[in-house]
N, C-alpha and C positions, 0 to 999 in steps of 0.2 A: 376418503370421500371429501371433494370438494367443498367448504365452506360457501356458506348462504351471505350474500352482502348483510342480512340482521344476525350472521354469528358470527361474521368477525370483529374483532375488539376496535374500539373507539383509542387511536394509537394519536390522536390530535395532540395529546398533552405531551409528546417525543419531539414537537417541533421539526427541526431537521432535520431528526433522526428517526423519521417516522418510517421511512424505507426500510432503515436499516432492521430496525425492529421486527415490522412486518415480517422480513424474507427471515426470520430464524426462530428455532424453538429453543428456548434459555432452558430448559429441564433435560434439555440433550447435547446442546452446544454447548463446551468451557468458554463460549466467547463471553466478552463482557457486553451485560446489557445498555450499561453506561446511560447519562443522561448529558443536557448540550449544556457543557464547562460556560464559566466565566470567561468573559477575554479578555488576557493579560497582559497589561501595560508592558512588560518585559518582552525578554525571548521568545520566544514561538518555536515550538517545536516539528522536527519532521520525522516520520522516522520510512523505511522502505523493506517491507515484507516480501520473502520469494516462500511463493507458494504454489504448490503443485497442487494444484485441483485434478479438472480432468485436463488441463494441461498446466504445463509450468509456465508463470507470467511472475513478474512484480508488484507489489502494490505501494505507490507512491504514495505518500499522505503530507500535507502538508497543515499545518493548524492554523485556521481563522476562524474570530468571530467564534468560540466555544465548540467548534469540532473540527473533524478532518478531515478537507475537501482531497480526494480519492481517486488516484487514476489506477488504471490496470494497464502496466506497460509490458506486452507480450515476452521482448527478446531482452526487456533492462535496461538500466541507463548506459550511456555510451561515452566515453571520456571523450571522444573524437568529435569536433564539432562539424565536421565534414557529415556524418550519421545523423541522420532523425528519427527518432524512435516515436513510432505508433503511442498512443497512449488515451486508451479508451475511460472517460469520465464514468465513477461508480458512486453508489450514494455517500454521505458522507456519513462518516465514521466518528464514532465517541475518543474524547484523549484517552480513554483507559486502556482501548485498543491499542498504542503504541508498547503497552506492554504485555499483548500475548504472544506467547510461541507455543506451538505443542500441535496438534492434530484435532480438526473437526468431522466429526464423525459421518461414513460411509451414507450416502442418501439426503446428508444434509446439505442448504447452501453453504457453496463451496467446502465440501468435504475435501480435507487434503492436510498435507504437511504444511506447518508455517512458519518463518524462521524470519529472526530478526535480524536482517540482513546488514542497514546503516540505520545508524539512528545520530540526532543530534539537532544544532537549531537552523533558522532560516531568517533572513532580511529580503522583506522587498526591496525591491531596487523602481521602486512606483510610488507616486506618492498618495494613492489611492487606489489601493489593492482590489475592492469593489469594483470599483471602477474598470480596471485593467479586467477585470475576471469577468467580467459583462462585454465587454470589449474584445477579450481574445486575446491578451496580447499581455500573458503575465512573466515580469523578469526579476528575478530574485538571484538568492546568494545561497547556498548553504555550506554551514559548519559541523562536518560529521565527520566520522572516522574513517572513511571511505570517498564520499565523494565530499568535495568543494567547489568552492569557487560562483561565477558566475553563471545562470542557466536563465530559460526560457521554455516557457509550455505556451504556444500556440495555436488555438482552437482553427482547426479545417471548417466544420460544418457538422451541428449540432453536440454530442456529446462527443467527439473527434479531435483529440490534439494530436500535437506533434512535442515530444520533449527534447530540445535541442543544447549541449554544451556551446557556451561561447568561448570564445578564444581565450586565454588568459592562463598562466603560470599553471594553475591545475586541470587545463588540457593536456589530454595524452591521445595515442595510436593506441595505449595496451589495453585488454579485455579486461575492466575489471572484474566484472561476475564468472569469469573463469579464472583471473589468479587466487581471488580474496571469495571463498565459497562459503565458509565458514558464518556463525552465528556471532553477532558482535559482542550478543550477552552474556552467552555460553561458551561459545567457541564449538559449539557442535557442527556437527554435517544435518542437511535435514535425516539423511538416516537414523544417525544418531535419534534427532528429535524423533522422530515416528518412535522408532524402539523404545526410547523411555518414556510414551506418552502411552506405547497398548495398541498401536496401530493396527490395523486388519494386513493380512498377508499380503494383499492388492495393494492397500497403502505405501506397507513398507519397502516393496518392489519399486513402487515409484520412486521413491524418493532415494534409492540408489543411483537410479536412472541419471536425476537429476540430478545428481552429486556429479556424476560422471561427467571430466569434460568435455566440450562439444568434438565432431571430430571432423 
């Protein structure tokens, strides 16, 4: 039964993360509910979840300003800067979400296998990040175990980027979400995850799927 605008919860005090809150039930989801962090003089963290919902996409996160602004990039980042990968803006996210992996349950948002794909930090290459992400036109660095180097997210029109590699010593031609499939943290396959998470039969199907590489 659909909630009445006077019975849903007053989520004002979640700040940025009031979306996020909203779209999930914490008594069913192992997500974290998390609250919006400090922002820290130091490294900034990113990390990049491959998750199979009802489809498999990526989710970029990159940390500012106490949480983690969120893209959904369908096909993955691309070493090739020749590729620009779609990369659809989602609410943002709590830092404690940089460390789930495991499985969201059947019926819930984004019910699926989740898997901690890259993780590590990130530098603007802007001198006003704000700025730039108001603007469209964000170019940063990242240091992870997987990708590097220099990148770029480019807004089309409205929540619509484009996540684009630049040229530089950690461009490649090779696939990396088909050599390097595996969990950073773990070393699991999302199979793996689903299975030692409880996964539903539907679930764990999927996330073979998605193990498998593309053909």
């Amino acid at each position: 039964m659909k909630k009445s605008r006077a019975q849903e919860p007053d989520l004002g005090r979640y700040g940025k993360l009031a979306e996020y809150n909203r779209k999930r039930r914490f008594d069913v989801t192992p997500e974290p509910s998390g609250k919006v962090g400090r922002a820290k003089q130091k490294e900034r963290e990113f990390v990049i979840q491959k998750h199979r919902a009802s489809h498999l996409h990526y989710d970029f996160r990159l940390e500012h300003d106490g949480v983690m602004l969120s893209w959904s990039v369908p096909k993955g980042p691309s070493l090739d800067p020749s590729v620009k990968r779609f990369a659809m803006q989602t609410e943002d996210h709590p830092i404690d979400y940089n460390q789930f992996e495991g499985v969201i349950p059947e019926g819930e948002y984004g019910g699926g296998t989740v898997m901690i794909w890259d993780n590590g930090t990130w530098e603007p290459e802007v001198d006003d990040v704000d700025r730039a992400f108001e603007k469209g036109d964000l170019k940063f660095k990242l240091h992870g175990k997987k990708l590097r180097g220099s990148w770029v997210l480019v807004r089309m029109r409205s929540r619509q980027w484009l996540l684009i590699k630049h040229r530089d010593a950690a461009a490649s031609t090779d696939d990396i979400t088909a050599k390097k499939n595996r969990s950073v943290v773990s070393r699991r396959t999302l199979a793996a995850i689903a299975k030692a998470a409880g996964a539903s039969a539907k679930q764990l199907e999927a996330a073979k799927e998605a193990d498998a590489p593309p053909t």
